[in-house]
Backbone bond lengths (Angstrom), bond angles and torsions (degrees), N, CA, C in turn:
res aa  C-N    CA-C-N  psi(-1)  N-CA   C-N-CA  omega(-1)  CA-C   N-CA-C  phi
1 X - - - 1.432 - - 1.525 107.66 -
2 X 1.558 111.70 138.18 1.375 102.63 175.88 1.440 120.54 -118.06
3 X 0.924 126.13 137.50 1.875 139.68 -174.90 1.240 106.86 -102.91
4 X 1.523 104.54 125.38 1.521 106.10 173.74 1.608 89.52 -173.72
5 X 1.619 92.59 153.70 1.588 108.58 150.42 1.282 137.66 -72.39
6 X 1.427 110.84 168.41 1.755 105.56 155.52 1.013 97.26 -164.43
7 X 1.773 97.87 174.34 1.821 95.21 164.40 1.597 97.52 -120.66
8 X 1.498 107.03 147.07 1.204 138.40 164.12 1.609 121.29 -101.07
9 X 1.474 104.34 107.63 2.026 118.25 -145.47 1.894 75.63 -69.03
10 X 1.636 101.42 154.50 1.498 111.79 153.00 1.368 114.72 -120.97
11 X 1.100 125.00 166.10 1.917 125.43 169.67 1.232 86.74 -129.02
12 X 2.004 98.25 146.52 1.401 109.43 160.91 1.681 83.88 118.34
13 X 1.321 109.99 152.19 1.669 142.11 155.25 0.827 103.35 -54.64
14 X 1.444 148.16 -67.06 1.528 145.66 -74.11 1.993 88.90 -129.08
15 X 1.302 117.56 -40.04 1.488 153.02 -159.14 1.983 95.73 -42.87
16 X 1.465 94.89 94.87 1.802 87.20 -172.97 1.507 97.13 -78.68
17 X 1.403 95.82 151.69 1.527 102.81 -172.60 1.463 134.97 91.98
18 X 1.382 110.24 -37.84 1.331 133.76 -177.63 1.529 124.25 -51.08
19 X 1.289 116.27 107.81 1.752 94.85 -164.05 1.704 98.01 -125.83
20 X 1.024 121.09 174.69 1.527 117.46 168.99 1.326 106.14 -93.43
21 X 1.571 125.96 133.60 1.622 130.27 -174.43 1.797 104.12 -127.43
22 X 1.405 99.41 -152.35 1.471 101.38 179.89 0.888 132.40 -39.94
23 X 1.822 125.21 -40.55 1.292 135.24 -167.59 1.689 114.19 -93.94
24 X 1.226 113.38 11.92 1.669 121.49 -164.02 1.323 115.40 51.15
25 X 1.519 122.50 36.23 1.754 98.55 -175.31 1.726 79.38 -124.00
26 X 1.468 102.42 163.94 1.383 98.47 153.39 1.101 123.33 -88.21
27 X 1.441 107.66 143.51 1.643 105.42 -174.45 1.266 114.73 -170.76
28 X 1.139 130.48 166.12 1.594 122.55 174.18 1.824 112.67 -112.54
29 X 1.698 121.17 137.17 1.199 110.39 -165.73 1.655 105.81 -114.57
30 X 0.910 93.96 112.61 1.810 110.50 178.42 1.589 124.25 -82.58
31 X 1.415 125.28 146.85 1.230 126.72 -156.00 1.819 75.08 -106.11
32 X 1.574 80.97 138.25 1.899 98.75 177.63 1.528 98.87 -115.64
33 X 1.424 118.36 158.16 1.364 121.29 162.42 1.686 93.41 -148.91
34 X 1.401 98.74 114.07 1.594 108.37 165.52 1.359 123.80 -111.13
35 X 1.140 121.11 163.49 1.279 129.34 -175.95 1.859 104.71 -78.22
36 X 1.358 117.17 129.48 1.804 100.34 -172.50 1.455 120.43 -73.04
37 X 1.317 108.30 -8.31 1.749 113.44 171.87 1.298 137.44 -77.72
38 X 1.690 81.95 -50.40 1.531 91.77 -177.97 1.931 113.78 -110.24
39 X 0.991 126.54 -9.03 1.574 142.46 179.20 1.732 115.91 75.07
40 X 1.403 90.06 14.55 1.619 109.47 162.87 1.243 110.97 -58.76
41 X 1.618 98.33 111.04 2.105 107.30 164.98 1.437 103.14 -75.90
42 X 1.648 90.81 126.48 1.234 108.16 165.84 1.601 119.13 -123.89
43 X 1.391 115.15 27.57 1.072 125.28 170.41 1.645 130.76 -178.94
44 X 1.560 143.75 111.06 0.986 127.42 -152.64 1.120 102.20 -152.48
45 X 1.645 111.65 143.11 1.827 121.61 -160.86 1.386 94.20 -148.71
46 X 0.838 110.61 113.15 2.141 129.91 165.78 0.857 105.95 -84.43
47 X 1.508 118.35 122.99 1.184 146.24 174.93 1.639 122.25 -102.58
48 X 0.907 114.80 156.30 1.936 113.31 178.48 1.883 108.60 -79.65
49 X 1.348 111.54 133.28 1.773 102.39 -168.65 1.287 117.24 -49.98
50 X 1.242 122.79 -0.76 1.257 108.51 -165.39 1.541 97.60 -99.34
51 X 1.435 132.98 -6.00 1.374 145.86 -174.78 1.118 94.37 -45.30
52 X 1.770 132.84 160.80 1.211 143.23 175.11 1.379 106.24 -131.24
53 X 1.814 133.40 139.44 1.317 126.98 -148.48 1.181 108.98 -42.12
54 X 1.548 122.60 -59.98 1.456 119.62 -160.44 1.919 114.01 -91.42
55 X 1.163 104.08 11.89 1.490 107.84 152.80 1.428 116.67 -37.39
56 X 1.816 138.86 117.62 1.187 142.48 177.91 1.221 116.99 44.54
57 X 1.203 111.02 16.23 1.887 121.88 158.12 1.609 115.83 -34.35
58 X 1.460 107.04 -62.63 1.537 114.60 168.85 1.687 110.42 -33.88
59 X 1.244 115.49 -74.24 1.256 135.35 -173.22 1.881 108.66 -39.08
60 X 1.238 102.63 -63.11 1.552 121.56 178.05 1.385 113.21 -52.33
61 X 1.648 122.79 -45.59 1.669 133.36 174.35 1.543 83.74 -67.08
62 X 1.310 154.10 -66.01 1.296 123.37 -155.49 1.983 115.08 -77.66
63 X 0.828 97.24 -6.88 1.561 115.21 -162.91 1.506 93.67 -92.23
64 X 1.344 123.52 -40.32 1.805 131.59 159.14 1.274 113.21 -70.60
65 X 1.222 139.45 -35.44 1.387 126.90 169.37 1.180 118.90 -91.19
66 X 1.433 123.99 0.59 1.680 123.26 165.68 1.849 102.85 -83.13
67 X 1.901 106.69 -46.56 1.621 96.03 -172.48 1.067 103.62 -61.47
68 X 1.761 128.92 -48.01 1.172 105.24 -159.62 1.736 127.78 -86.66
69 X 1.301 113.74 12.77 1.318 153.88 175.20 1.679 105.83 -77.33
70 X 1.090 120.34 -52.53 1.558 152.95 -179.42 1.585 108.02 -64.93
71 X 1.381 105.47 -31.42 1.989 126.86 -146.40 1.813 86.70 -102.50
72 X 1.454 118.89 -25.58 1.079 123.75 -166.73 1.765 120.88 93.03
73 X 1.056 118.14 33.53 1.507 122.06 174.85 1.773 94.70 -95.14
74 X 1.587 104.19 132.60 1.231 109.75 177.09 1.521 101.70 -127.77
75 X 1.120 124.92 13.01 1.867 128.95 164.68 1.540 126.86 -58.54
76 X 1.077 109.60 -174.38 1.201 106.73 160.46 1.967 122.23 -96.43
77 X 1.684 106.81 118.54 1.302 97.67 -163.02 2.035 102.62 -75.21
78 X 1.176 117.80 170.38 1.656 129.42 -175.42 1.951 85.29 -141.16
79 X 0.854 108.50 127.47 1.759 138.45 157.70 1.858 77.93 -106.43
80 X 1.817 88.09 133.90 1.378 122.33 156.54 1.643 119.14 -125.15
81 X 1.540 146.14 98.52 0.827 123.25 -159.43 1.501 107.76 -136.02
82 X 1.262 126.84 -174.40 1.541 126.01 -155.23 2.197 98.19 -119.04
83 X 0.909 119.90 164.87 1.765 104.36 176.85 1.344 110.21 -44.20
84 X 0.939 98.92 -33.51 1.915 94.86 -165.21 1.199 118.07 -42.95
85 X 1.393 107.99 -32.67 1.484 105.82 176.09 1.341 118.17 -122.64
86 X 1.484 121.04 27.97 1.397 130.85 133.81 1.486 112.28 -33.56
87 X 1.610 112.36 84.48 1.595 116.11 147.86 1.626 126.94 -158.48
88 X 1.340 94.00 172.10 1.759 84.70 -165.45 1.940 115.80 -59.63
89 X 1.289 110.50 -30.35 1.011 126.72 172.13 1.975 106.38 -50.83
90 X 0.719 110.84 -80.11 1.606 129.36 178.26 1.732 100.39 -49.78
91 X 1.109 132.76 -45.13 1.849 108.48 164.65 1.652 96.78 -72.35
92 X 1.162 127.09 -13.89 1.916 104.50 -171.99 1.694 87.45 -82.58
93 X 0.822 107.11 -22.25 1.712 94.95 -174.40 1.495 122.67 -68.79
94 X 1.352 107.26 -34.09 1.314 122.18 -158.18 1.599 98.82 -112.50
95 X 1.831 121.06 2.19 1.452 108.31 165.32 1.766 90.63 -126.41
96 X 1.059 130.94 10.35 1.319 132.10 129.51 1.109 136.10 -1.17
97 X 2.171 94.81 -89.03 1.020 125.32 170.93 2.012 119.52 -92.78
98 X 0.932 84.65 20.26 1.859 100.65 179.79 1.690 98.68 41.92
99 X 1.627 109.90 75.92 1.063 133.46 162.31 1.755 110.41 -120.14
100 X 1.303 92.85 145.04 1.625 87.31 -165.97 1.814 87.44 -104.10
101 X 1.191 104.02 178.13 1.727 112.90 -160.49 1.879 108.22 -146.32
102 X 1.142 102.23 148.87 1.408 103.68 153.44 1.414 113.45 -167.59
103 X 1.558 102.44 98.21 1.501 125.08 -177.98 1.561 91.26 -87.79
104 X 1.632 118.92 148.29 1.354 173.50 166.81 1.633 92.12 -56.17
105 X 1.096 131.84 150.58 1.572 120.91 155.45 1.545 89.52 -143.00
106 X 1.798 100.01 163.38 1.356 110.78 174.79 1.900 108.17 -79.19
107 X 1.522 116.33 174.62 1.187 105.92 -169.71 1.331 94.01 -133.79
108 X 1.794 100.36 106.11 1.407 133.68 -162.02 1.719 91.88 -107.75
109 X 1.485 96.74 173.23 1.178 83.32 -176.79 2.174 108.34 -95.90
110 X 1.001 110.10 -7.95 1.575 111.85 155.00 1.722 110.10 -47.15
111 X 1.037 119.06 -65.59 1.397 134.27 -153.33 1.428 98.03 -65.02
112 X 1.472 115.08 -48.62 1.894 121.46 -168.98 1.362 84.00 -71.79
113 X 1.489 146.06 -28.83 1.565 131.12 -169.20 1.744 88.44 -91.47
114 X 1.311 156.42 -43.59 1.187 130.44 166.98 1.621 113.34 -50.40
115 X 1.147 127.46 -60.27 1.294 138.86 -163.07 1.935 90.77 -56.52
116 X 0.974 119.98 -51.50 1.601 119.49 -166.58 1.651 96.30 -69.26
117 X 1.718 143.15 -37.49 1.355 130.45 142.01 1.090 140.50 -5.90
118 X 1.318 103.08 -57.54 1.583 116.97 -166.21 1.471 105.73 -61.59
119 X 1.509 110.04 137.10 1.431 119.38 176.51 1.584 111.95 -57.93
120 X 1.011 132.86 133.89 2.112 136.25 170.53 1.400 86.64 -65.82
121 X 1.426 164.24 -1.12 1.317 149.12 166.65 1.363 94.45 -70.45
122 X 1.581 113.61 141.32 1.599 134.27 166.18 1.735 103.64 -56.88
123 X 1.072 116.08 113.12 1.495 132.84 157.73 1.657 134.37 -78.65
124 X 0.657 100.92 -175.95 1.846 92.59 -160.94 1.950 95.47 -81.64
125 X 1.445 88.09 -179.97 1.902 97.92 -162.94 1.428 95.71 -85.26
126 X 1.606 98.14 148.35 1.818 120.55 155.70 1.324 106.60 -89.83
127 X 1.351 101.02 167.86 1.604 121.91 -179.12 1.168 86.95 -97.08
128 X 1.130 168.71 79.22 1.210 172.92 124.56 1.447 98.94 -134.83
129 X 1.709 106.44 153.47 1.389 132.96 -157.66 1.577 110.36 -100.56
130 X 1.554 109.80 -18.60 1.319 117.52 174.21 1.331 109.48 -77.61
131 X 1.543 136.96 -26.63 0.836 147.74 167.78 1.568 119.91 -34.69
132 X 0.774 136.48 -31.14 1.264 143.89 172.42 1.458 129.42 -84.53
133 X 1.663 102.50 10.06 1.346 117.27 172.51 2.107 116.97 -70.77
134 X 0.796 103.76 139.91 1.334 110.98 -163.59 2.042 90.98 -60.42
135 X 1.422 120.60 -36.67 1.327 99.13 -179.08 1.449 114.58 -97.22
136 X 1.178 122.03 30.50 1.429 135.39 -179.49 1.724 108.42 -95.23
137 X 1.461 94.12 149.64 2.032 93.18 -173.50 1.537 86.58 -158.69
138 X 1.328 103.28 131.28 1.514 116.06 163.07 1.545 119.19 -98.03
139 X 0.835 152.45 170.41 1.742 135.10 -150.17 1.949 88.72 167.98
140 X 1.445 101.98 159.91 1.161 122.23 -157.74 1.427 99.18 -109.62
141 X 1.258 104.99 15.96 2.156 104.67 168.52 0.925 124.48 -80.34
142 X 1.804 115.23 133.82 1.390 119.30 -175.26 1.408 129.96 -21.52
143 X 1.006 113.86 129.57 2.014 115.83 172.57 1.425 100.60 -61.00
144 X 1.018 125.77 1.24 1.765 124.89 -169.30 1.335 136.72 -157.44
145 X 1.161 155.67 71.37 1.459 154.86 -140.61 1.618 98.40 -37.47
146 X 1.204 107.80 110.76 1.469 113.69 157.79 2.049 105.65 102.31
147 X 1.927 109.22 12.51 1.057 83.43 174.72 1.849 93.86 -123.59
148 X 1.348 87.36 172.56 1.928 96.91 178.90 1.161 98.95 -51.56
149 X 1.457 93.39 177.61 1.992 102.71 -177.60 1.676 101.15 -93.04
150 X 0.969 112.70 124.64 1.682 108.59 -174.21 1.837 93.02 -121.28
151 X 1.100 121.51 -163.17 1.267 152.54 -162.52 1.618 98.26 -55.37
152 X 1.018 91.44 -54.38 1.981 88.76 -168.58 1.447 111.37 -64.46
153 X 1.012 120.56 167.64 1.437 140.29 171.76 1.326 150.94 -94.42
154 X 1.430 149.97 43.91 1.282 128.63 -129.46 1.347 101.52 -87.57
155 X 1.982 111.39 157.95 1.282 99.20 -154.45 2.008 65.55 -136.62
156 X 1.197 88.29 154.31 1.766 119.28 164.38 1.208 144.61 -138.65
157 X 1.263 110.22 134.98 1.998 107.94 -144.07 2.099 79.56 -106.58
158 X 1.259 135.70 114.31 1.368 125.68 151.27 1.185 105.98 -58.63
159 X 1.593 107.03 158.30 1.588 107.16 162.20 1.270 128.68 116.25
């Protein structure tokens, strides 16, 4: 499943909510959750323009694994998401509900000193499909600057 924002442009004064954001248009930016196969929305929350990506992200990952929980999916769910919603809140949500994840991170200079750690030996598999790229490595470093190594995985693509 994939999580992400956008903005959706409005015309007109009148447009409640509507603010001008990154892209200069007015518009309002809504939290999407699609299915990764088919680009079927299976979940959607309007936000006021001035919202910022990971605004009520938390809220929305549980609100996607209850509908589609509800819808009858009994698999294992995958959140795919972009930095924006890189936060501690948003992995408690999604190992919560024993959803597995693979958020995007920005490339700080903490993160390039984890990523430069990681052993060049092949590491065990992601739930994600990119994973299997020959410069891809999953590694047992914190999901978070400054926490123990728990359950999750962080994975790093060189290159």
């Amino acid at each position: 499943m994939d999580v992400d924002s956008t903005v959706c442009e409005v015309h007109g004064y009148a447009k409640q909510g509507a603010a001008y954001g990154y892209t200069h248009q007015l518009g309002l930016p809504p939290l999407l959750a699609t299915r990764a196969d088919t680009g079927e929305v299976l979940h959607a929350r309007m936000r006021k323009g001035t919202a910022s990506t990971g605004r009520g992200a938390q809220r929305f990952v549980r609100e996607t694994i209850g509908r589609v929980r509800r819808a009858g999916a009994t698999g294992t769910i995958v959140f795919r998401t972009d930095s924006g919603f890189w936060s501690a809140k948003v992995i408690e949500a999604c190992t919560n509900h024993d959803a597995q994840f693979s958020i995007t991170v920005r490339r700080t200079s903490k993160i390039v000193a984890a990523i430069d750690a990681i052993d060049d030996e092949p590491g065990p598999t992601s739930p994600t499909p990119r994973a299997a790229e020959p410069r891809s490595r999953v590694s047992d470093a914190p999901d978070r600057p400054g926490a123990a190594v728990s359950a999750s995985r962080a994975r790093a693509r060189r290159g």
